[in-house]
C-alpha positions, 0 to 999 in steps of 0.5 A: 500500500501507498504510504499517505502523505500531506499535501506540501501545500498542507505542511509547514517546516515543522510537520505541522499544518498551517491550521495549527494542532487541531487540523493535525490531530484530525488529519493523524485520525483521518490519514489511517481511517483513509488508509484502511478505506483504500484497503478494503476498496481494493479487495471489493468486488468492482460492480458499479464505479465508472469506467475511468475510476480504477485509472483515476487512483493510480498516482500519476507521480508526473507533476505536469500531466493533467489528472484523469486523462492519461495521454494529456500533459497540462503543461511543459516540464521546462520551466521556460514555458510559462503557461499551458500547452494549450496555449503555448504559440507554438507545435509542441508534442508531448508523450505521457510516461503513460502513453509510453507504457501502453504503446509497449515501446522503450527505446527513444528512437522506437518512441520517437520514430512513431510521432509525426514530423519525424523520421530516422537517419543512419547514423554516421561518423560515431553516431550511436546506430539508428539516434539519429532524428530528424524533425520536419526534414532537418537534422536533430541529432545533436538536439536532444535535451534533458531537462531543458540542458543539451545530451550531446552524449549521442548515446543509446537512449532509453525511456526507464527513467522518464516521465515525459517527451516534449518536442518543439517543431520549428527552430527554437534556439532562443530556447535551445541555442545552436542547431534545432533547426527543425525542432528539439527533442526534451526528454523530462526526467522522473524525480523524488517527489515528497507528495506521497511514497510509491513502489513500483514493479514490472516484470516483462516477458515475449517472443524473440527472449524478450526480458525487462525488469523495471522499478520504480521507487519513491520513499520520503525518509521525512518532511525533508528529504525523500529519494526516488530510484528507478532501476532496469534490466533489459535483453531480447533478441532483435525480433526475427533477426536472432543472433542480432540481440539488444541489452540494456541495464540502468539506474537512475537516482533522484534525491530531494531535500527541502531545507525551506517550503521555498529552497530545495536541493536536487541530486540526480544520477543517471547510469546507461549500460547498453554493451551487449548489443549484437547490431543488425543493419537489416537489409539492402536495396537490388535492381537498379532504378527505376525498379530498385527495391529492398532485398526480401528474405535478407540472412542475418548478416552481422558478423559474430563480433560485431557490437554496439556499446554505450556507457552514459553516467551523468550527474545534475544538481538542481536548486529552486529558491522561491525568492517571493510569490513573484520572484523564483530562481530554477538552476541547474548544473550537470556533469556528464560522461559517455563512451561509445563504440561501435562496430556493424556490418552491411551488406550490398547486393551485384555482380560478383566473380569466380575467382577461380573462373572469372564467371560472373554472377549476382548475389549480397556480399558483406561491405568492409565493415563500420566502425568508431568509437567516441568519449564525450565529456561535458559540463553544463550550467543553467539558471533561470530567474522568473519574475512576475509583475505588472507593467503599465496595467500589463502582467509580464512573466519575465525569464532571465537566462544564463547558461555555460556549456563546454562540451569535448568528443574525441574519437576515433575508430578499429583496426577490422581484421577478417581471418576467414578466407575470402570466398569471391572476387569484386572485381572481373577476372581470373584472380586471389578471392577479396570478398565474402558473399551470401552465395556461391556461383551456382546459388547456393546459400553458403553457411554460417553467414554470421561468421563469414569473415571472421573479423575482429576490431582492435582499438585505434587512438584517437583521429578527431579531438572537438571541443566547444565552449559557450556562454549564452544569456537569454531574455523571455517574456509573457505578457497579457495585453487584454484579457484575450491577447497575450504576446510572447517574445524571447532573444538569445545570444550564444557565443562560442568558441570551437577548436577542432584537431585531426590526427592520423590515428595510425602514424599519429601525425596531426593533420589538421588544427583548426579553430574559430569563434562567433556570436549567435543571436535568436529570437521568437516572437508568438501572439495569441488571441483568445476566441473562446475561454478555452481556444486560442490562435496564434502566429508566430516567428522563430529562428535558429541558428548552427555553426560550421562543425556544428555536429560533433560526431562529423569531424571532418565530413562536411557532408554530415555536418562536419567542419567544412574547410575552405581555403584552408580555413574553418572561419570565415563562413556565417552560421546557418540561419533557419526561420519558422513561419506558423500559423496554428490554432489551439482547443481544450475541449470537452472540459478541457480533457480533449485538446485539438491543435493545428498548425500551417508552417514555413521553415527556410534553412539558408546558408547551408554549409555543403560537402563535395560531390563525387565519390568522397561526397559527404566524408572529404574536408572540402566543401563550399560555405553557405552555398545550400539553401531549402524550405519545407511547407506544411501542416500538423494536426493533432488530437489528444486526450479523453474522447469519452469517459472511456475513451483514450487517445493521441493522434496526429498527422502532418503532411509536408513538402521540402525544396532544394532552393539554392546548391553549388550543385545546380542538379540538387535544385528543385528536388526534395530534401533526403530522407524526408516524408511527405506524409506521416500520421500515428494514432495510439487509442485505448478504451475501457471496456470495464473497469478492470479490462482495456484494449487498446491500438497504434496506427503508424504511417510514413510515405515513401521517402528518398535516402541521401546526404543530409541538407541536400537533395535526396540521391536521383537518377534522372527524376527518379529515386535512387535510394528509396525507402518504401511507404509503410503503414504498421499497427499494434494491438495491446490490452491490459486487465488490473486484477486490483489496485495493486496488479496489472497485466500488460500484453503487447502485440507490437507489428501484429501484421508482421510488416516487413518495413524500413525506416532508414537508407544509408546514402548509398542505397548499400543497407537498409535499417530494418524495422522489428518483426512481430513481437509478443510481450506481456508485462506483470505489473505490482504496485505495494 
């Protein structure tokens, strides 16, 4: 059982109430007279009580969600937003912890990937396998935040110790600083809380050897201090792609004490381990175009020492002194450090030879391999003073910001060793064997294909050492003009200084030494306007800005966000400057339990940096400053919230277009951004059927979509697609049955039809990410 605690609003520094002793001896009768009611409600037979009351008690520890609408957040977990996200002028999508629960899904990428507006890359240059986001057709992958401070981490992301996912569509540097061109990604984490104790448990089992074990536990040990731990053990097989596998173990920590009502003191500690991960890259493009497809029936090609490791440990602290009932100060300051590595196969298919022979014929062969390794380390400081007051008639929420980053990646890569003799040649003639291939000349599947080169990686030193500092200072306001009109406004400015070392890593000669400093400045201008008490409209204005080398997981590949060098330099080019147009609409309906929004947009990206073209395009140094330029256009609808009292739902849709508008290479102008989705829609819905059984379904849809250097045109022959991905459209069935208050069963049918999709294409068609098969899991949950 719970143990039942005071409101905080209730308690005083002493334990005692604000109505003095008596209320606090009629509390010390009441509090176990309510306790022993719960008891007994637990164990009575439920025949009478509503639909919505068994999900009505169960504490929702989420102090921004809105109480007996599961799927809804009433507000923003950054204190920033000032107001709720009903009318907040602005696209922002939040994901409740328990519309997380119910979808079954727990890592970010799978979370993510299922929202509308966003798609997946391939992850390049040390980029953790498959992390790789982007929101309305522009790069995201350096723009995830926890908390509000940036995760430049790129690590495997997991959802055990979150509460809820917020993302900004449009820039948003005045609230994030550099890059976020297309949007940012807000990961709130979960925190000791003093309102009440809980204890939490799940105990997950499925198909493909799926375990996880997860817990999540609050005590307040007194008036004062209360700890918060959420723990995780995770392992499966990649669903029908066995020996490929995923792991994962977590801790989270979360200490609060409370030395005033007004001063607390927050210690967060957060610990990744996803080190045993056996990668699958999936699948592969044949034919040539206009008919080139994915490959069907695809051998689980990773090889046997191939693996993926990521070890995050991050450390925070966060104060908040309310200063006065119109003065408060939120600071926070954050050590972190990650170490990733990775080793993955792909695999293309064409012509290959006989060595013997010199006879020709066509099947997959495994590729030379991928490899990188990254040690982030990073210090980040944030404080956010808030000041409320009337102005000439007018209140004003002001925010002052300053924030200190410095953030260090120094990687490097493998040495790749294959020991297995080569088993066809690459290249015509009569020869020595160079290449490892799924087939032999008459077709037959050769064996043991995830051991067919025998390889193994062994540690190179560094060959890239980037390092940024930088210093911001931020003002926001929000001001009610009349009772209806009410205006936003927010300026950044960030200045940094970056330093970028290139290095042979196998002679150790410094190849490059390079290094620059600027300014940034930001802004955001919103106006809404009250149409009814609970509807707004709204137009805004917002811009956000990157740097040169502004992905530290590029380096030197100017066509992945790389330093480009010009001349010799890295200086001398302006920042990449992106503006948002939108015009939306907002309305809470259905007393407020059902909010519906929409939104037409605009975003101009201009002064693209741009990479080389040729057969190095994308990985060379050389390239061109401010050449590209591209827009997308479109409009997001959403719906989420309590359709009836039994209903639940979260829906949305967006539909897009995107143009090359300026490049150094005339032939990119006109056509589509790459890996960009015209059209993309999800609806996850539940309805409780009784007060004990619910049943519920997600609907997932991406249209097709063409693969390619990021910022620049999708890869054409002609006007055709040369790297496609298809159009999918995926559903999942899940349910839940609470045998009481205190246990649940959850079941997931996640890809019920057993889709065979694809959410991503490396540039040059040679592997497909492959989405997960059918996969069964159904979840023990106790609370006590």
């Amino acid at each position: 059982m719970k143990n039942l605690r005071l409101p905080r609003s209730l308690r005083t520094e002493g334990g005692m109430t604000k109505t003095g002793v008596a209320l606090g001896l009629s509390t010390a009768v009441l509090l176990p007279l309510a306790a022993m009611a719960q008891e007994k409600a637990a164990d009575t037979p439920k025949t009478s009580l509503p639909a919505q009351t068994i999900k009505a008690t169960a504490i929702d520890p989420n102090p921004n969600a809105q109480p007996g609408v599961p799927y809804k957040a009433k507000t923003s977990g950054d204190t920033r937003h000032t107001r709720p996200l009903a009318e907040t002028p602005q696209t922002i999508s939040v994901i409740t912890k328990s519309a997380i629960d119910d979808s079954g899904l727990t890592d970010l990428k799978q979370i993510l990937s299922a929202q509308p507006g966003i798609t997946l890359g391939t992850g390049e240059n040390g980029n953790a396998f498959g992390d790789r986001y982007i929101i309305r057709g522009q790069e995201a992958r350096s723009d995830v935040f926890v908390d509000g401070l940036r995760d430049p981490g790129m690590s495997t992301r997991e959802s055990f110790a979150i509460e809820q996912l917020e993302i900004s569509k449009g820039p948003n540097s005045s609230f994030a600083g550099r890059g976020t061109a297309g949007g940012a990604i807000n990961a709130i984490t979960k925190q000791a809380t003093l309102d009440y104790d809980f204890y939490r448990t799940s105990v997950a089992l499925g198909t493909d050897k799926h375990v996880r074990l997860t817990a999540d536990l609050n005590k307040g040990f007194t008036d004062e201090f209360a700890l918060r731990a959420n723990v995780l053990y995770g392992d499966e097989d990649v669903p029908d792609r066995s020996p490929s596998s995923r792991g994962r173990k977590g801790l989270a920590l979360s200490g609060l004490y409370e030395f005033t009502r007004d001063f607390s003191l927050t210690l967060d500690y957060y610990g990744l381990r996803a080190k045993d991960d056996r990668p699958d890259l999936g699948g592969y493009l044949v034919g040539t175009v206009p008919n080139r497809k994915p490959a069907s029936d695809v051998p689980t090609y990773a090889q046997a020492n191939d693996f993926l490791r990521s070890n995050v440990d991050t450390f925070t602290a966060r104060i908040k002194y309310k200063i006065s009932p119109q003065a408060n100060i939120n600071s926070l300051t954050r050590y972190g450090s990650t170490r990733n590595s990775y080793a993955t196969t792909g695999a293309s298919y064409g012509t290959r030879y006989n060595g013997a022979t010199g006879t020709a014929y066509s099947t997959a062969a495994i590729d030379g391999g991928h490899t990188g390794w990254q040690d982030v380390d990073y210090f980040a400081h944030q404080t956010n003073v808030r000041l409320d007051n009337t102005v000439l008639g007018m209140k004003h929420e002001f925010i002052v910001g300053l924030e200190f980053t410095d953030h260090q990646v120094i990687s490097g890569n493998f040495a790749i060793t294959n020991t297995n003799a080569a088993n066809c040649k690459s290249s015509t003639g009569v020869g020595a064997n160079n290449a490892y291939c799924f087939t032999n000349p008459s077709g037959t599947a050769v064996a043991n294909v995830g051991n067919l080169s025998g390889r193994y990686y062994t540690r190179r030193s560094w060959s890239q050492d980037w390092h940024v500092t930088t210093f911001a200072l931020s003002l926001m306001d929000t001001v009610d003009v009349t009772d209806k009109l009410t205006v936003f406004g927010g300026l950044r400015a960030d200045s940094f200084d970056l330093k970028l070392r290139t290095r042979n890593n196998t002679t150790g000669v410094i190849t490059g030494n390079y290094g620059y400093d600027d300014s940034l400045v930001n802004g955001h201008l919103g106006i809404s306007y009250k149409v009814a008490p609970s509807a707004i409209v709204y137009a805004s204005v917002a811009s956000a800005q990157d740097i040169n080398s502004g992905e530290a997981d590029s380096g030197t590949s100017a066509g992945y966000g790389g330093a480009v060098i010009y001349n010799n330099s890295i200086a001398g080019a302006k920042p990449e400057t992106s503006t948002n147009l939108e015009l939306g609409t907002k309305w809470n309906l259905l007393n407020d339990k059902l909010l519906f929004t929409a939104a037409a947009f605009q975003t101009r990206k201009r002064g693209v940096m741009e990479g080389v073209t040729g057969a190095a395009a994308g990985y060379a140094a050389d390239g061109t400053f401010n050449t590209g330029a591209n827009k997308v256009r479109g409009v997001e609808f959403g719906l989420t919230g309590n359709v009836t009292e039994a209903l639940t739902l979260q829906a949305g849709a967006s539909f897009m277009k995107s143009k090359v508008m300026d490049s150094v290479t005339a032939a990119n102008i006109g056509k589509p951004l790459s890996n960009f989705a015209d059209r993309t829609f999800s609806v996850q819905g539940k309805y409780q059927i009784t007060e004990a059984l619910s049943l519920g379904a997600t609907i997932r849809h991406e249209s097709s979509r063409c693969g390619g250097q990021p910022d620049t045109a999708a890869g054409y022959t002609g006007n055709l697609c040369s790297q496609p991905v298809p159009s999918f459209t995926v559903y999942d069935l899940f349910g839940a049955y609470r045998f009481n208050k205190k246990l649940n069963l959850r079941v997931n049918l996640l890809n019920a039809g057993d889709k065979d999709y694809y959410t991503a294409v490396y540039r040059s068609g040679a592997f497909l990410y492959k989405g997960d098969a059918r996969a069964l899991r159904a979840a023990l949950e106790y609370e006590f």
